[in-house]
Backbone bond lengths (Angstrom), bond angles and torsions (degrees), N, CA, C in turn:
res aa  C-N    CA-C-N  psi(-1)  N-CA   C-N-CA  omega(-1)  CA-C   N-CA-C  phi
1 X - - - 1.450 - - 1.522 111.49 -
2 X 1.611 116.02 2.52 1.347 119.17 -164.80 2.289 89.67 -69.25
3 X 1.429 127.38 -42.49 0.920 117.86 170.22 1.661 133.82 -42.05
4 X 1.615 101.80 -27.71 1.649 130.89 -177.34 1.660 93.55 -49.42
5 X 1.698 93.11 -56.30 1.546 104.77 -148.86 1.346 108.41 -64.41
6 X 1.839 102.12 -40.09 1.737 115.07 -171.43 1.471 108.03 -43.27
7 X 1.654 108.05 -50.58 1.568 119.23 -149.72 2.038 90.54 -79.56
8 X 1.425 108.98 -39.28 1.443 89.56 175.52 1.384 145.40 -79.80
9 X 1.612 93.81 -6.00 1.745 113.54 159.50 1.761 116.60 -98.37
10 X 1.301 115.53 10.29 1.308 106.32 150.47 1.364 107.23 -123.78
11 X 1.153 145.63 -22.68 1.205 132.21 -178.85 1.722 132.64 -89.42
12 X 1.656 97.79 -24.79 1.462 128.13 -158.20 1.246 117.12 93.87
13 X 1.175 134.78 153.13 1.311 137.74 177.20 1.540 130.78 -101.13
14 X 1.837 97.28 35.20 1.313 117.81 161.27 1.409 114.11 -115.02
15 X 1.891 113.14 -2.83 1.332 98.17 -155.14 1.863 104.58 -84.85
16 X 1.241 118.09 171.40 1.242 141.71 166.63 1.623 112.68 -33.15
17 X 1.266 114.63 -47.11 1.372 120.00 -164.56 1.474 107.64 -96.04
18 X 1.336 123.17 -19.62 1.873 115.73 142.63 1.073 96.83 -69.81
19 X 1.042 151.50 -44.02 1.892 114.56 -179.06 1.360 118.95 -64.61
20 X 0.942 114.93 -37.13 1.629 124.09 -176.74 1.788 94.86 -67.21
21 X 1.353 138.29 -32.79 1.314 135.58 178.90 1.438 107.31 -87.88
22 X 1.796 133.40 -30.43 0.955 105.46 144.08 1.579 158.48 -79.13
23 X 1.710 99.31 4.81 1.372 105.85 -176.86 1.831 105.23 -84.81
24 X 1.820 89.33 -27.29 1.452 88.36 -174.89 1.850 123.53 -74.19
25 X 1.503 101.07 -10.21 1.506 123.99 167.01 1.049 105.57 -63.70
26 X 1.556 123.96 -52.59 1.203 119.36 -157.73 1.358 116.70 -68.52
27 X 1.408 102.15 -42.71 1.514 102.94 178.43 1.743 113.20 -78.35
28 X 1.201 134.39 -35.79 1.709 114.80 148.68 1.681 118.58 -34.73
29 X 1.270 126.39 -24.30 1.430 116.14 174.19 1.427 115.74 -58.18
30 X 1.413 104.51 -62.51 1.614 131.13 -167.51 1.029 105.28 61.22
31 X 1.615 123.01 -145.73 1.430 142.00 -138.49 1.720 90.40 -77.61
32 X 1.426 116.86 -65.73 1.047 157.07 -160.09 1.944 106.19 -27.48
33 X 1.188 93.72 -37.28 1.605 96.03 -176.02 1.449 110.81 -105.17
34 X 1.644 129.21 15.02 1.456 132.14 -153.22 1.339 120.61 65.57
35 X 1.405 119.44 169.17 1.349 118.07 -162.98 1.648 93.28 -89.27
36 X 1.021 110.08 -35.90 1.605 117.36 -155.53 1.743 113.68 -52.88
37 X 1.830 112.11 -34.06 1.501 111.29 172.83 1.536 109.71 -64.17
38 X 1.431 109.05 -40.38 1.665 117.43 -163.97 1.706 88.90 -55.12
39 X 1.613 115.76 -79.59 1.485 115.63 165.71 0.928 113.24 10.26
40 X 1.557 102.63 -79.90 1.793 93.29 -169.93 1.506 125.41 -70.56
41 X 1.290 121.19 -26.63 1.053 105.95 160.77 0.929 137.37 -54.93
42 X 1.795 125.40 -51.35 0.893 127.53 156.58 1.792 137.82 -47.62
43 X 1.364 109.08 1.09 1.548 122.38 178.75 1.428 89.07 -95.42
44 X 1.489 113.81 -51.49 1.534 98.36 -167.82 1.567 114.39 -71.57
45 X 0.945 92.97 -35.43 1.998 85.96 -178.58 1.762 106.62 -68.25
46 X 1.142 115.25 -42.52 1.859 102.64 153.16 1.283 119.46 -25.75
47 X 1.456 121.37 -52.46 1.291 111.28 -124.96 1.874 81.18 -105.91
48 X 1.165 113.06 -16.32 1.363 120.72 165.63 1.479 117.50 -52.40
49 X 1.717 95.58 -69.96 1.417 106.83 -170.68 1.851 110.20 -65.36
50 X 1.457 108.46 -25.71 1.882 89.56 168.69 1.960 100.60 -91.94
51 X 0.591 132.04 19.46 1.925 124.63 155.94 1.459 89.65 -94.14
52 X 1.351 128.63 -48.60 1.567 114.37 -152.69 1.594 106.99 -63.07
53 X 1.591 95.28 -25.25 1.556 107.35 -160.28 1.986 92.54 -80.28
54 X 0.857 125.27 4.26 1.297 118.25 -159.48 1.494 78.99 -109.62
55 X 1.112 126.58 -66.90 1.448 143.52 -138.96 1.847 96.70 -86.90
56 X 1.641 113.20 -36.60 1.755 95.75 172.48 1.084 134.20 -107.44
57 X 1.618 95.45 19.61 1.407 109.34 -171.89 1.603 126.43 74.56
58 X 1.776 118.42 10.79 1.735 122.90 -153.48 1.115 100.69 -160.86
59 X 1.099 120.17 116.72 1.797 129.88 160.86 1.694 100.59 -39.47
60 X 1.248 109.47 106.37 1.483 98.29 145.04 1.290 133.57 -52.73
61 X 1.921 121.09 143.26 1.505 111.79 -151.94 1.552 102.76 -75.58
62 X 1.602 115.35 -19.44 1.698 114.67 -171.37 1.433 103.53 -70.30
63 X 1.637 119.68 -12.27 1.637 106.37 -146.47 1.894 108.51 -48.51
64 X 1.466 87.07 -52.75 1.368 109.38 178.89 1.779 118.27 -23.56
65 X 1.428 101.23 -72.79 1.522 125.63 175.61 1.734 106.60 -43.27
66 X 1.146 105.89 -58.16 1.203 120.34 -156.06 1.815 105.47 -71.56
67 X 1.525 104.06 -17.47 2.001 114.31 -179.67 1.791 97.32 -79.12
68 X 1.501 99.24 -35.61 1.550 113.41 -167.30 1.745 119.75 -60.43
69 X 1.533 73.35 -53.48 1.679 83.64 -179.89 1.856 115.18 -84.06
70 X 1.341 120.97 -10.75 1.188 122.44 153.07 1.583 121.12 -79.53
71 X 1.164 118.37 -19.68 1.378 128.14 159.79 1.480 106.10 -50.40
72 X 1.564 114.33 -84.69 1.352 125.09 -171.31 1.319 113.77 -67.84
73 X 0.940 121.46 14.93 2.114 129.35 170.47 1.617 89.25 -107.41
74 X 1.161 132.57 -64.25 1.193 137.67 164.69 1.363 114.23 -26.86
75 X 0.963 137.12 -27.60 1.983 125.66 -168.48 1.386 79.89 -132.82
76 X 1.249 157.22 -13.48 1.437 132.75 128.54 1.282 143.53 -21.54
77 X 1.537 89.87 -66.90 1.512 108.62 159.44 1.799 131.09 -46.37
78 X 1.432 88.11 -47.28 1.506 102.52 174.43 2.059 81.05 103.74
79 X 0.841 127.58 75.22 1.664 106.95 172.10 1.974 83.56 -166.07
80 X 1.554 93.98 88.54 1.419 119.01 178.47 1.768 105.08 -49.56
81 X 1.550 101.91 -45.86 1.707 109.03 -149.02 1.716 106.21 -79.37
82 X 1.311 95.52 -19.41 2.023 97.13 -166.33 2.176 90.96 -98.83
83 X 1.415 116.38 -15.80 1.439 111.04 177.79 1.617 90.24 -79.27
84 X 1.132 117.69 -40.28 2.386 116.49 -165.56 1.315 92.36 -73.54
85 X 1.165 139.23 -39.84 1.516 150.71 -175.72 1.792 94.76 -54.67
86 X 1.115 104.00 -84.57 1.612 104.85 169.90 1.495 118.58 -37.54
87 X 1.458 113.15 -42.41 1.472 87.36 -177.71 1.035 112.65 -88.66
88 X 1.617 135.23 -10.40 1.692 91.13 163.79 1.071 147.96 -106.23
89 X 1.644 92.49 43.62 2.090 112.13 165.97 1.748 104.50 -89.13
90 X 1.259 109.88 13.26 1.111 115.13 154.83 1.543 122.04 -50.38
């Protein structure tokens, strides 16, 4: 995570491109560590990319990917309320 830290002390730790490093974490985890860490990653890099979208005026290009694959980790999991939560930052 020492990369986590780099991108959030040069970029801020709202910008676009920590989300894009945590979605891409998340999926190096996989199955292997439970769904529930990926989750969170994947909640936080959401929750990035709709502030970023507020704040740069532009959908980030991952937003999409990143609702999807917290979707389908979500009904994996069995945890209905945090996959409906995600979708409607659709």
């Amino acid at each position: 995570m020492a990369l986590l830290k780099a991108h959030k002390g040069r970029f801020g730790a709202d910008h676009p491109l920590v989300g894009d490093l945590l979605v891409t974490y998340s999926h190096f985890l996989g199955g292997g560590t439970g769904y529930h860490e990926q989750i969170g990653l994947l909640s936080r890099a959401v929750d990035i990319y709709a502030h970023s979208e507020e704040k740069y005026g532009m959908k980030p290009p991952r937003f999409t990917d990143a609702l999807k694959s917290l979707g389908a980790l979500c009904r994996k999991a069995q945890l209905p309320a945090k996959g409906l939560e995600a979708g409607l930052l659709r």
